[in-house]
N, C-alpha and C positions, 0 to 999 in steps of 0.2 A: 321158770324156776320158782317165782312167786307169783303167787296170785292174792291180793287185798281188794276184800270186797265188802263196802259198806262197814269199815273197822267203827269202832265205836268202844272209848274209853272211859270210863264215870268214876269220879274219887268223891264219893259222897253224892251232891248235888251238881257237883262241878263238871261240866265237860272237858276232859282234859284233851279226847283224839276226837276225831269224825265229824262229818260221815267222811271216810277216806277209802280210795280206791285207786288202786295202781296193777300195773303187770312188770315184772321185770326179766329179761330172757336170761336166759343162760350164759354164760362167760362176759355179760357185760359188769362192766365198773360203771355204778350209780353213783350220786351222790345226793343225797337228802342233806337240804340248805334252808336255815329259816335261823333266826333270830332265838336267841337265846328263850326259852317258855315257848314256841312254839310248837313245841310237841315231837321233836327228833327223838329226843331220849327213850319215852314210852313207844314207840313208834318198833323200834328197836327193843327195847325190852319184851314187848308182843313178839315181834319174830324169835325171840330167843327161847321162847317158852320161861322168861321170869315174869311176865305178869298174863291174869287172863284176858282178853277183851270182854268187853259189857254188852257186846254185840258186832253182829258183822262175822266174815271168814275170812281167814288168814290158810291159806296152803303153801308149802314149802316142796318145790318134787313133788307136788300132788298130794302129800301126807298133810291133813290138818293138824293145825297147833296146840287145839284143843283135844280132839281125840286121841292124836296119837304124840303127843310132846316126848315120849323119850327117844321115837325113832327121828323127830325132828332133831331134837337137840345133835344127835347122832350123822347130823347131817351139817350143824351148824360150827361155826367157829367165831366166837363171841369176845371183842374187846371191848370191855366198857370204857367210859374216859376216866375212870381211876385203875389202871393195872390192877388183877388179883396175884400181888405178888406177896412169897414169903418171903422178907429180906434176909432171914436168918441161913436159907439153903444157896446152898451154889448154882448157878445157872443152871448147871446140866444136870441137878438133884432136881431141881424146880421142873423143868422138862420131862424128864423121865417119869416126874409122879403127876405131873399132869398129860400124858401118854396112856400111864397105867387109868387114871381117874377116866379118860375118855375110850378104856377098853379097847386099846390097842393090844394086837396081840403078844404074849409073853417075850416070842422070838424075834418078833419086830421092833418092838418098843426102840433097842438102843439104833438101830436105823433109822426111823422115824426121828427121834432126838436128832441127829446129824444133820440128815434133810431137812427138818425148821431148822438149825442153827444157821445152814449154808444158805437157805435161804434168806435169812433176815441179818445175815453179817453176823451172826454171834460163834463163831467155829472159835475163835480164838482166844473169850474168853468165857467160856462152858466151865472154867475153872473157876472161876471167880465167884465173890459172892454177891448175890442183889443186893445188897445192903452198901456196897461199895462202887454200885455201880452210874456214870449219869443218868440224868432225866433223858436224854436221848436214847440212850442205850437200856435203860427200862420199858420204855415205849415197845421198843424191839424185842425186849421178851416177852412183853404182852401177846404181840403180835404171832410170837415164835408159838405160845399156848395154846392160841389160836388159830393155829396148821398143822398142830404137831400130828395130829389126826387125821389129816389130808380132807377139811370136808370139801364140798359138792361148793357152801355156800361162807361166803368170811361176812362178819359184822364189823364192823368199827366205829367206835363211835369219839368224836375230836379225835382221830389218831394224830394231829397235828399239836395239840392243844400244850403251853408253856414250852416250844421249842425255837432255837434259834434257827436265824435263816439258814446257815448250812443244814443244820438239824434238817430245816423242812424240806429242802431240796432231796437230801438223802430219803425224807421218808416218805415224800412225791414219788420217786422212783424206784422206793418197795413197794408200794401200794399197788404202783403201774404194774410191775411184776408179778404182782398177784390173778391179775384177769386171763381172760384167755381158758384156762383149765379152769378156773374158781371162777363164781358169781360172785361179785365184790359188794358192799352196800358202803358207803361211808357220811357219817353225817359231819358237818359242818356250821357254821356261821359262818364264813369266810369265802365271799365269792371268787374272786381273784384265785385263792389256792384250791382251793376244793374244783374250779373248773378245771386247773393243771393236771389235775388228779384224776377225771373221772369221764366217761363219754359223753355220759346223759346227767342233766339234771333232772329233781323232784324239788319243787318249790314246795314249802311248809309255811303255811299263815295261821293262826287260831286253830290250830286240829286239823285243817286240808290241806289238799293238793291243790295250788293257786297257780298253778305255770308248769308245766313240762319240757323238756326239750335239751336242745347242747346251748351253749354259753351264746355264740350266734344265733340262734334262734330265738334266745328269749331277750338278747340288747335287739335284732331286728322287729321282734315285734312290739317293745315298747318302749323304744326310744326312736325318737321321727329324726333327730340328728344325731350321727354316730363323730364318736372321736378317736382319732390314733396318735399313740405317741411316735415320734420318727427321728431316728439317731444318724447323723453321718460324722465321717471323719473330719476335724478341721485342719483346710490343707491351704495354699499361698492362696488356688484359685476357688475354696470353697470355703467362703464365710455367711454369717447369717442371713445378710440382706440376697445372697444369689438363695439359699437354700429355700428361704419366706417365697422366691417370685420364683423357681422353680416348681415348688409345691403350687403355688396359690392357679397356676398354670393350667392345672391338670383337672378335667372334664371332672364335675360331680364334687370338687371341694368348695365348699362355700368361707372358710374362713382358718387362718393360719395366722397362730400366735408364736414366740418364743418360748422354748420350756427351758425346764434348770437340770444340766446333765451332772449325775453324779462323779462323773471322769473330768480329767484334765484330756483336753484335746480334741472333746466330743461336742457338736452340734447338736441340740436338741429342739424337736418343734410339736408344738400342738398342734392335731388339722381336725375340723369341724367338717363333716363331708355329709350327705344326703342319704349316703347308701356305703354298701362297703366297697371301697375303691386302693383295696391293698395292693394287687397286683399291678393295677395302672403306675402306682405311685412307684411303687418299685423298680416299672420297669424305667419310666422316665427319668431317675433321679440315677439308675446305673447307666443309662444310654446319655447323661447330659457330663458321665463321669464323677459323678460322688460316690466314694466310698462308704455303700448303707449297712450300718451297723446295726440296728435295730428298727423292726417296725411293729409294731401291736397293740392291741387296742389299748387304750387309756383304765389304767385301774379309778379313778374317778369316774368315768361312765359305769363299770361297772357296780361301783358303792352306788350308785343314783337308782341304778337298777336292783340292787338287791332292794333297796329303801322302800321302794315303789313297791315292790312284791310285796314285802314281809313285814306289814305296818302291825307295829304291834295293838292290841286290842283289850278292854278291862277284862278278859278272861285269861286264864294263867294256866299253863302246861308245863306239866316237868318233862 
């Protein structure tokens, strides 16, 4: 679905992208993760046909970006992280004329409208107007803009960006919703949710591609000790000291501390382990009868990992 090859971005003397080079298939959910100036934004603005590259090939469906940028655009569906929203029109004025602006046809158009609404949750208030509407529920017209077309390929860029945690949960699983049919891209800073979000990562350091892979693939290859956070129920015959020497028990854990659970009731443990040993852990601690509530990896090994990737550098990317 895309092809980046040898991208190359210049704002004067500056290097802002490259050399970058990626492939990404069809109906997968990407995410492009890097540290704020790393180069996500342009990265994305290239694929949109709003800016040229200085070098290198960008193909979308095979069509270049350069040569042929209206039939790209035409394929594209583009959220920047500021919404282009009119606040003055109604949700489903705003849809309709961004349907008609992406050359949908006359007969379609208020179909279309429907179909983004239904799909990004806005069916019930297409009456409304933007300007009345939350930061979460703007998000989602951004997003509805950017389907209303039905392209091949969606853009997004922070579609998380100033939302609360229900917020992000909800828009973790529009995002999800979108793959599958659509080739998804979504940029990020935020390891932890952008991996919730997305099959594959694209690590972004100074203008490159510094890491590849899914969220396991890249804490297994650069972190030598892995961590999992580990929830059970607390019950008469399951307190701390059994859960510590229960875990500590199990082949491939090198070390178990207490964590801090945000429940009343809940057991929480840190485990320091060699390799990934979730399923051990799981099966042991239901076979020894603890009720396990949670197990997954540590968002602090994560933040270690992104750190380690995405070291910022004295050259600066928008």
């Amino acid at each position: 679905m895309i092809e980046i090859d040898g991208l190359y971005k210049y704002y004067g003397d500056y290097r802002a992208l490259g050399p970058l080079s990626a492939t990404i298939e069809d109906g997968e959910i990407v995410g492009l993760l890097g540290l704020n100036g790393a180069g996500k934004t342009t990265t994305l603005r290239v694929l949109a046909c709003d800016l040229l590259p200085s070098a290198g090939t960008v193909r979308v469906g095979g069509v270049d970006v350069v040569a042929e940028p209206h039939r790209v655009r035409q394929m594209i569906g583009y959220l920047s992280d500021v919404p282009p929203l009119y606040d003055e029109m109604s949700v489903g004025d705003y849809l309709t004329f961004a349907a008609r602006l992406r050359q949908v046809r006359p007969q379609e158009v208020e179909n279309a409208v429907q179909n983004a609404a239904s799909a990004t949750g806005l069916t019930e208030v297409l009456g409304k107007q933007v300007a009345a509407l939350s930061h979460g529920y703007r998000q989602r017209v951004g997003i509805a803009q950017a389907i209303v077309h039905d392209p091949r390929l969606v853009v997004l860029d922070e579609p998380s960006s100033g939302l609360d945690p229900i917020q992000i949960k909800e828009m973790r699983s529009l995002v999800r919703s979108l793959g599958g049919k659509r080739t998804v891209l979504v940029s990020s800073h935020n390891l932890p949710e952008i991996s919730e979000m997305c099959d594959r990562l694209l690590v972004i350091g100074n203008g490159q591609i510094v890491a590849a892979g899914t969220e396991a693939e890249l804490v297994s290859r650069l972190v030598s000790q892995q961590q999992f956070e580990v929830w059970v129920k607390q019950a008469p015959d399951w307190d701390s000291e059994r859960l510590v020497r229960t875990l500590e028990a199990v082949e491939g854990v090198n070390h178990v501390s207490l964590g801090r659970s945000q429940e009343q009731g809940v057991l929480a443990a840190l485990v320091d382990t060699e390799h990934d040993v979730r399923s051990t852990m799981a099966l042991v601690l239901v076979e020894a009868g603890a009720q396990l509530l949670n197990l997954s990896r540590s968002e602090r090994e994560l933040e270690n990992v992104f750190a380690s990737l995405a070291k910022p550098t004295t050259e600066v990317a928008a």
